[in-house]
N, C-alpha and C positions, 0 to 999 in steps of 0.2 A: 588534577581533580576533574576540571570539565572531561578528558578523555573515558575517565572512570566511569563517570554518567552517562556518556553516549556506548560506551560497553555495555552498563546498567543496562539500557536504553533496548539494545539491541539483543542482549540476553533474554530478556523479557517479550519480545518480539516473537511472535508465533513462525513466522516464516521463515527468519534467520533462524532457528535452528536447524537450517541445512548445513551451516556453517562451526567450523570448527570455533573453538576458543581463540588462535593465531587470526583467524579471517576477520571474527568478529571485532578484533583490536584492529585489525588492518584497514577494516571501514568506520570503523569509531574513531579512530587517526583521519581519516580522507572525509570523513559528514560533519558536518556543519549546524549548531543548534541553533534554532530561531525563535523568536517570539513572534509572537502574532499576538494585538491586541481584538476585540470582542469587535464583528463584523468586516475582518480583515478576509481578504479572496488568500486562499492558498493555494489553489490552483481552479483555474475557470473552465467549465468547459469548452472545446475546440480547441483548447491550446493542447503541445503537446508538452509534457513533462520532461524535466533534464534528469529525472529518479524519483525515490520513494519518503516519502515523510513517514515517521514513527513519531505516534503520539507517546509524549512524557506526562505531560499535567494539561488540566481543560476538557472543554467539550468542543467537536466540530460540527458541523450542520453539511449534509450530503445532499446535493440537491442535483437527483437524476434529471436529463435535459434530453428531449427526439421524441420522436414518434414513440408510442408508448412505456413512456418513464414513467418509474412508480413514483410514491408520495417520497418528499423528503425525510429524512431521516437523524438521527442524530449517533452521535461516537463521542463517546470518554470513556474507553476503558486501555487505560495505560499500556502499553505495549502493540495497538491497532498499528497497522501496518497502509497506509494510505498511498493506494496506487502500486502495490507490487511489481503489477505486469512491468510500470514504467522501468522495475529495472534491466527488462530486457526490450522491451518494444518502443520505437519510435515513433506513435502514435497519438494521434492527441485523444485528451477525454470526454466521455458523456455526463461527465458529474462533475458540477461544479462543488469545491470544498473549502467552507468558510467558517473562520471563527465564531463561536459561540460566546466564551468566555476568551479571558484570557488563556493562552497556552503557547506550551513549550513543547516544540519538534524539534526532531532529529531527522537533516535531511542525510538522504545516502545517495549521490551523484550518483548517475547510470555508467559509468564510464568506469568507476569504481570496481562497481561490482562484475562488471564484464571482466578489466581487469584479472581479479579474481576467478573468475568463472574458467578463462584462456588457461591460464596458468595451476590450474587442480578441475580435472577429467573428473573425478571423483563428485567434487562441487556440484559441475556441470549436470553429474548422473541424477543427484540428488537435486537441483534445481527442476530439470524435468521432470519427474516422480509429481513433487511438490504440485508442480501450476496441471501438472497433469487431476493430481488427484482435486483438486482446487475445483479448476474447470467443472471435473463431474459432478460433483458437488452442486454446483452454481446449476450446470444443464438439468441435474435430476431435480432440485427442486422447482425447474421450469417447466416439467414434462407433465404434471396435473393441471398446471396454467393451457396448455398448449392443446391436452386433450378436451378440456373444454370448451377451447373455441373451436375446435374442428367439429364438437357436438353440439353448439348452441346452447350450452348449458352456462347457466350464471351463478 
């Protein structure tokens, strides 16, 4: 029953569907669901992440951290995918991410999904694709921020 939910979990999950039906059980077997009660850290920034949390139920509160981090923000929409990059990169984060309400995650260890990644070329193709298109995404809607400071315009 909990495997089905963390399937659930992952089906619903925008990013995982790089991932076949077989994989998505394969990390819904290997992830771990967690509760977090209201003001709980789920991940702090400068740490670095051991994977990706997928939200089930609740809200979380994102609070960017450095030299020009935006305002906080907030996430409950079931299926958000918190911290992706973490499942390839061993890096720590700029956003610290903390309970709002009560909520249910679905961690997915990075170890896992690499795992996975080694053993299906195909994955791997479609993981890149993915953070590729992702990234531009992120960068383009930085590029009217960016033109403005090099204008002076506010």
């Amino acid at each position: 029953m909990i495997r089905d939910e963390a399937d659930a979990a992952l089906a619903q999950a925008e990013f995982f569907d790089i991932c076949d039906d077989e994989q998505r059980r394969m990390l819904a077997f290997a992830g771990d669901r967690r509760h977090f009660d209201p003001d709980d850290v789920i991940y702090q920034s400068g740490q670095v992440p051991q994977g990706a949390f997928v939200l089930i139920a609740g809200t979380l509160r994102a609070t960017p951290e450095g030299k020009g981090a935006s305002k906080p923000y907030a996430i409950s929409e079931p299926g958000t995918v918190v911290s992706s990059m973490a499942l390839i990169l061993d890096k720590p984060r700029l956003v610290t991410f903390t309970a709002v309400t009560n909520c249910e995650m679905l961690f997915v260890p990075r170890h896992a999904f690499l795992k996975l990644v080694q053993q299906s070329p195909e994955l791997a193709q479609r993981a890149v694709a993915r953070i590729e298109r992702d990234l531009g995404s992120y960068l383009g809607a930085l590029e009217p921020i960016g033109r403005r400071m090099r204008t002076g315009e506010r």
